[in-house]
C-alpha positions, -999 to +999 in steps of 0.1 A: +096+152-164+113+128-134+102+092-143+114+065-119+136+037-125+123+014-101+095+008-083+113+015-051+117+054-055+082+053-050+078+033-023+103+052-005+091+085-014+056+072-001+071+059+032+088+092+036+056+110+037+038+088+053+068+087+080+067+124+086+026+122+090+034+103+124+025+072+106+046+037+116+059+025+083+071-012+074+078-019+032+077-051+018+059-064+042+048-104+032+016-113+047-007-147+039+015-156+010+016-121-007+041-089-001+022-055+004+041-026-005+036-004+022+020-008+054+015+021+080-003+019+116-018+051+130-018+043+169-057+052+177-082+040+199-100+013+203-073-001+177-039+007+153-057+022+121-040+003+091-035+020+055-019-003+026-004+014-003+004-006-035+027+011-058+033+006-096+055+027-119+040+015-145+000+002-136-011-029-147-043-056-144-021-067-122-027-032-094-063-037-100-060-074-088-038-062-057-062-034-047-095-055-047-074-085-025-063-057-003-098-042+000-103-070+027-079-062+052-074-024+052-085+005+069-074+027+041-058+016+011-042+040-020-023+032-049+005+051-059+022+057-094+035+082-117+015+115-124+014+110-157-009+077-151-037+098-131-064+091-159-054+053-163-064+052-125-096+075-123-110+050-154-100+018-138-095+019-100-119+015-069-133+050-060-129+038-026-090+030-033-070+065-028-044+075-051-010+090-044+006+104-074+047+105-074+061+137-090+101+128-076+115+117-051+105+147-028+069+150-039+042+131-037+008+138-035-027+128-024-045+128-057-080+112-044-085+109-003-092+071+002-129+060+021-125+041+053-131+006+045-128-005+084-109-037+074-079-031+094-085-056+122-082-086+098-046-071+085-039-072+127-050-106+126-033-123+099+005-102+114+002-118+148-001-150+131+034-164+137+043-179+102+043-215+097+079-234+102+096-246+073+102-282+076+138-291+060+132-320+036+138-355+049+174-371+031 
């Protein structure tokens, strides 16, 4: 059994797939005072599609918290973890909230297909946003 070290094995691995879908793929992205894992646009019409994953190696209250803010501003939205967590997130998570399950680094696989939440235009929103200048303190 492969168990990650960091967080980041997974978020690559998920980019990677999501990459090779023909998916546009930004990690880390920081948006309205809070960092999504990953983010990737679908080019469609009338607008970009947008599907947030959150990743955890290990899941926490803290996912749950995540998913339900990210509910908001997705089209699609998954969490992703270790295999070995699958039950953990069929008790606790969202059945509209997809899950992604990380084998290794070259396998990752869509568990539970997420339900289009059509929440995507308010991600577009809040990126366009230019972010607020940081005023340098007055000496």
């Amino acid at each position: 059994m492969y168990f990650p070290r960091s967080e980041e094995v997974i978020v690559e691995a998920v980019s990677r797939l999501l990459a090779l879908a023909g998916f546009e793929v930004s990690t880390h992205v920081r948006l309205d005072g809070t960092e999504i894992d990953v983010v990737a646009i679908e080019r469609a019409e009338p607008r970009p599609l947008v599907t947030i994953v959150e990743v955890k190696r290990r899941p926490k209250v803290k996912l749950l918290k995540q998913l339900r803010s990210r509910l908001a501003i997705a089209d699609y939205l998954y969490a992703a973890m270790p295999y070995v967590y699958y039950a953990w997130a069929l008790e606790r998570i969202d059945p509209r909230v997809g899950l992604l399950l990380f084998f290794n680094p070259e396998r990752v696989e869509v568990f539970r297909k997420a339900r289009f939440l059509g929440n995507g235009a308010r991600y577009l929103e809040l990126a366009a946003e230019p972010p607020l200048p940081s005023i340098a303190p007055v000496r």
